[in-house]
N, C-alpha and C positions, 0 to 999 in steps of 0.2 A: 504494500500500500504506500510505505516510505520513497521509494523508487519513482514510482506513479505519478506521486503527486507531487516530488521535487524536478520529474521530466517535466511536468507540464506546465510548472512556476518558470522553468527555467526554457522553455519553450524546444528541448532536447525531440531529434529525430526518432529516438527508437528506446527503450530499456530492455536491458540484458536481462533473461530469466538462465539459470544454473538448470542443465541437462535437458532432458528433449522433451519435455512435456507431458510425456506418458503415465508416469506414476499416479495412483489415485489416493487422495485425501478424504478422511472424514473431518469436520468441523462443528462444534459446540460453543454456541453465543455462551459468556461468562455468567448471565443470568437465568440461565436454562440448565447450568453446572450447578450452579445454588440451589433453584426451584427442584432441580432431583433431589440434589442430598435433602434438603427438608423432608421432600416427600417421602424420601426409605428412610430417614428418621423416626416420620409417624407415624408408617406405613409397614414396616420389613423389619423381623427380628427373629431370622434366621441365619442357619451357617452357612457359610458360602460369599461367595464374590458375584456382586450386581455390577453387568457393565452398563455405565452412561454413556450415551451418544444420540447419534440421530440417525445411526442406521444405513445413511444415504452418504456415498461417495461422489468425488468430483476431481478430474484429471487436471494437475495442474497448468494444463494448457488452456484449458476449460476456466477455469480458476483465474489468471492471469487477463482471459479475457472481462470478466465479469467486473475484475477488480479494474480495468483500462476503460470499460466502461460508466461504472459507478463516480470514476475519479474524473472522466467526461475528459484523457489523456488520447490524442489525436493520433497519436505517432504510431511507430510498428511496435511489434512484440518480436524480439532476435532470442531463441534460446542455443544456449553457448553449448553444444553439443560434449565440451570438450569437461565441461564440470561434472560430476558424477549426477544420478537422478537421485539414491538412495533407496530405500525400501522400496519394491515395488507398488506394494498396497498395503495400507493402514485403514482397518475396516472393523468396528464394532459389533458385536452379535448383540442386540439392544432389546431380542426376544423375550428375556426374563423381567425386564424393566415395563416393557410396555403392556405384558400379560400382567401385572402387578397394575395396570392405568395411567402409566406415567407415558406421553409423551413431548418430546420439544414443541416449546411454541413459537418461535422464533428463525423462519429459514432464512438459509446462507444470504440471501441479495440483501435482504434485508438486514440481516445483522452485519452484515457489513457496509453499509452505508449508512446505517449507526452508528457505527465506532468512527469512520473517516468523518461523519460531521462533527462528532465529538473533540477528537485527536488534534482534527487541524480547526474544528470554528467554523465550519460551513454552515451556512444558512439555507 
């Protein structure tokens, strides 16, 4: 988001993204991280590990456009093929959490153009 939004202060052609795009992300607004834990607080008091998330993935080539868009950044997207991608996929099983009633209220576009008006003061 920091990239984005300093290419497009600075009226920059293009920002570099690190490896080819492919890798797939999950993503959790910080207030949807809270609203779980309360809720297996008041909710869940058994053994075991409840995984939080939302369940739902996003490539970060996918991701980078979302974020060039939200941040209204004009330029290209260049990913540096030459930097590593890292884990291919980071993906939450959020079956036990949402069988329990919990799930996210807050999807990715939106919580991300949340934080970036927060962050930087957009109106």
């Amino acid at each position: 988001m920091r990239k984005f939004h300093e290419a497009k202060q600075n009226n920059d052609s293009e920002v570099i993204v690190w490896g080819t795009g492919t890798p797939l992300r999950e993503f959790l607004h910080a207030s949807d991280m809270a609203n779980a834990c309360v809720y297996l607080m008041q909710n869940y008091n058994e053994k075991g590990f409840v995984n939080i998330g939302t369940g739902k993935e996003i490539s970060i080539k996918d991701l980078a456009e979302l974020v060039k868009d939200i941040v209204g950044f004009k330029g290209n997207i260049v990913f540096d093929t030459t930097k590593p991608d890292g884990t291919p996929r980071k993906l939450t099983d959020t079956t036990k959490l949402n069988s329990l009633g919990w799930k996210h209220k807050i999807e990715l576009a939106e919580g991300i153009a949340k934080v970036y008006q927060e962050k930087f003061n957009i109106e």
